[in-house]
N, C-alpha and C positions, 0 to 999 in steps of 0.2 A: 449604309443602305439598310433599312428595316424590313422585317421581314414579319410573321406573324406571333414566331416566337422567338427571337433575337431581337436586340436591338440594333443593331448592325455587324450582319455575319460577316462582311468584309474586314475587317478588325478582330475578327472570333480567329482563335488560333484552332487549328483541325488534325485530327489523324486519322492515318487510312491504317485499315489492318487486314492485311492482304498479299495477294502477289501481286507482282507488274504486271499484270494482266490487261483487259478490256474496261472493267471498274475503274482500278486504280489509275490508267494512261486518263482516264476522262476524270478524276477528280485532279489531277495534277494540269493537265490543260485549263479547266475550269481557275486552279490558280493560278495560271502563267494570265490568262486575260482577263481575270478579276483582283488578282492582287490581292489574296487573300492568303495566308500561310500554311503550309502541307506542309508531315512529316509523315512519314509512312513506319507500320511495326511490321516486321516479315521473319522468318526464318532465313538464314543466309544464303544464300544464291538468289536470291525473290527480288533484290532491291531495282526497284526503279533510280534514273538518272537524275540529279540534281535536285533530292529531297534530301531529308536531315531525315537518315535510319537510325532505327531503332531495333532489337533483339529481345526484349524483355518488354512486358507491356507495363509494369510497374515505372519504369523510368520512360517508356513511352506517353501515358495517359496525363503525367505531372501536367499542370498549367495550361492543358486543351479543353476546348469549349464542344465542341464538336468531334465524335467521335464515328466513324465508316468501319463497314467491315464489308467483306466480299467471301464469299464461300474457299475453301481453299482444296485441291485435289484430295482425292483420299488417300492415295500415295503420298502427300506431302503432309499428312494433318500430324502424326507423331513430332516434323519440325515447327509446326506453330505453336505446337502445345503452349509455348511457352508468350505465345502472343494471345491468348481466349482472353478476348474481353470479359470480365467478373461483374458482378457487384462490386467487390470488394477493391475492382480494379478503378471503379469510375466512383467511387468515393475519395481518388484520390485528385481524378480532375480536377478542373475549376468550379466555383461554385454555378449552380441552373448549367451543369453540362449536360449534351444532347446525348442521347447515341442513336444510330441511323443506322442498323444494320442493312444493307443491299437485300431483299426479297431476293431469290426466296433466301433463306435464312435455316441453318440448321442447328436447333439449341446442342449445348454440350459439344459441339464442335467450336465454329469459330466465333461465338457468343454463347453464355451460359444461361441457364432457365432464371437462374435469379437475377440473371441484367435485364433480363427479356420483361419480368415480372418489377422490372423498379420504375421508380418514378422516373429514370432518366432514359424511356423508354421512348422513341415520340412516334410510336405507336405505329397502326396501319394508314392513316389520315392522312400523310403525308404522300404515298404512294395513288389517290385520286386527286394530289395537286402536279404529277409528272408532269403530266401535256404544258398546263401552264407555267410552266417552271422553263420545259427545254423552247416554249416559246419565247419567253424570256432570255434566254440564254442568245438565243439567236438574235433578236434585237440589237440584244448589249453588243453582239458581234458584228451588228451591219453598221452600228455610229459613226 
């Protein structure tokens, strides 16, 4: 499936970086009826059901194309420390990896100013494609 800057995200491998929350339940639905691969990075107690976890975002980012983040409690931000998407994190992905932070987004927590500031940034743009995207989605769900 192409898209505008993938060539086909269903074949893209993705990580979520987050808790099982509201974010994370909908990008993992999104892959049970798109067939597209989820792994999620959390701090331990966080894990969603039947994804490939992750603890460390270093061995989490290896070999993903797409990269999600979701805000994390503030009570809980000392255990994701260890999940903040970097620069230096997303140099280790794939080559033309995404990152997609969830809006809103809070630098120096659960994304750093220098992922925010890189090229693997895909910016605010993305966020006036929503409507047509969960239109989309809804579609692929009525076929």
């Amino acid at each position: 499936m192409l898209s505008k800057i993938r060539d086909d995200f269903i074949s893209d491998k993705y990580l979520f970086c987050g808790k099982a929350g509201n974010i994370g339940l909908a990008w993992k639905e999104a892959s049970e009826v798109m067939g597209f691969d989820l792994s999620q990075c959390c701090a331990p107690g966080y894990e969603m059901d039947d994804v490939r976890i992750y603890h460390d975002i270093e061995s989490a980012v290896r070999g993903k194309d797409i990269i999600c983040t979701d805000s994390v409690p503030v009570e809980s931000l000392n255990g994701f420390s260890v999940c903040r998407v970097t620069k230096e994190a997303m140099d280790m992905a794939n080559k033309n990896a995404v990152l997609n932070p969830c809006p809103p987004f809070y630098r120096g927590e659960e994304v750093s100013d220098d992922a925010v500031r890189s090229e693997y940034f895909a910016g605010y743009e993305f966020k006036k494609h929503l409507l047509t995207v969960q239109q989309a989605i809804m579609i692929w769900c009525m076929r």
